[in-house]
N, C-alpha and C positions, 0 to 999 in steps of 0.2 A: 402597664403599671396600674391604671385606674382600675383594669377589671381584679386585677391581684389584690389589692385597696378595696376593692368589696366583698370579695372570698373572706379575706384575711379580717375585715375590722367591721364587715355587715355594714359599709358608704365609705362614703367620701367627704370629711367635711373638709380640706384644705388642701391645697397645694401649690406646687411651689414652681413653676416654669425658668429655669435658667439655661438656657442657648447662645451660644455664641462661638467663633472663630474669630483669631488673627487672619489678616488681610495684611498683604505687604502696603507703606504708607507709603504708597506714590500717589502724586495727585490725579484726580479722576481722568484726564486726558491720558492716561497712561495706564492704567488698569485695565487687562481682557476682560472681555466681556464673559469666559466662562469663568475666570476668576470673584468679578460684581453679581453673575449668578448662583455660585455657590456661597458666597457669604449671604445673600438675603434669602438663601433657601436653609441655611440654618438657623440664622438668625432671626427670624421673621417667621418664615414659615411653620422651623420645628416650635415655635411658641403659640401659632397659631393652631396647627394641630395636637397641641397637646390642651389649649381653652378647650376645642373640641369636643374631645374626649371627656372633658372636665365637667364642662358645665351640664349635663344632662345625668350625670353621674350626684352630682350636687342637689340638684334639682329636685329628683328622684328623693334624696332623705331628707329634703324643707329649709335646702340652700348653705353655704361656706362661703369659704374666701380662698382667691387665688392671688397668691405674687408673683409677676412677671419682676427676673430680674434682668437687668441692661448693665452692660457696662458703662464703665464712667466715659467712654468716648460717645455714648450714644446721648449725654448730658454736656459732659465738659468742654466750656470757652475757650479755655487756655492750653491745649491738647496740642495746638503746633497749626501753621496754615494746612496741613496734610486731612488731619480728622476733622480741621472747619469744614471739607470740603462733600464731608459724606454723611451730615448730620441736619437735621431740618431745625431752623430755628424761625418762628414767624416774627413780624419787624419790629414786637416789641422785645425783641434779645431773650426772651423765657424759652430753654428750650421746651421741647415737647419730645417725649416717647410713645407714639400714638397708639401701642396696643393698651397702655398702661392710664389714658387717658379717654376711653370711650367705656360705657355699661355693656356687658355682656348678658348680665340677666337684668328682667324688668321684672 
């Protein structure tokens, strides 16, 4: 898509990464494990490589913006004990979406 985004428009200044799959909500002691590896290889990874792609494509025509989008289970408190169980929160209760919270270009 990125190289068709610079055929098509001569760069790249934005885009947009949304990935994700349902996962059945049992709690972690109960989810297979090729199950918890197919969800963070879509979820996680296909967003990772699609920055990939992204950013040197961006870079190349003097930089854009990307938006990683998450679902609301990858934020939301009140989701049920099931998605507390698969979401990072550090101790002061704010979640974090960590692709969405680090610089990719400097």
């Amino acid at each position: 898509m990125v190289t068709l985004a610079r055929k098509t428009y001569g760069g790249l200044d934005i885009a947009c990464n949304n990935a994700g799959i349902a996962s059945p909500a049992n709690p972690v002691a109960e989810v297979p494990l090729d199950v918890w590896r197919r969800t963070l290889s879509v979820d996680l990874d296909g967003v990772f490589h699609g920055i990939q792609a992204q950013i040197p494509a961006m870079t190349a025509c003097g930089g854009g913006v990307i938006v990683n989008i998450a679902s609301i289970t990858g934020a939301a408190s009140d989701a049920g004990p099931e998605v507390k169980t698969y979401r990072m929160e550090p101790p002061d209760g704010e979640p974090q979406i960590p692709l969405d919270r680090s610089q990719f270009c400097r």
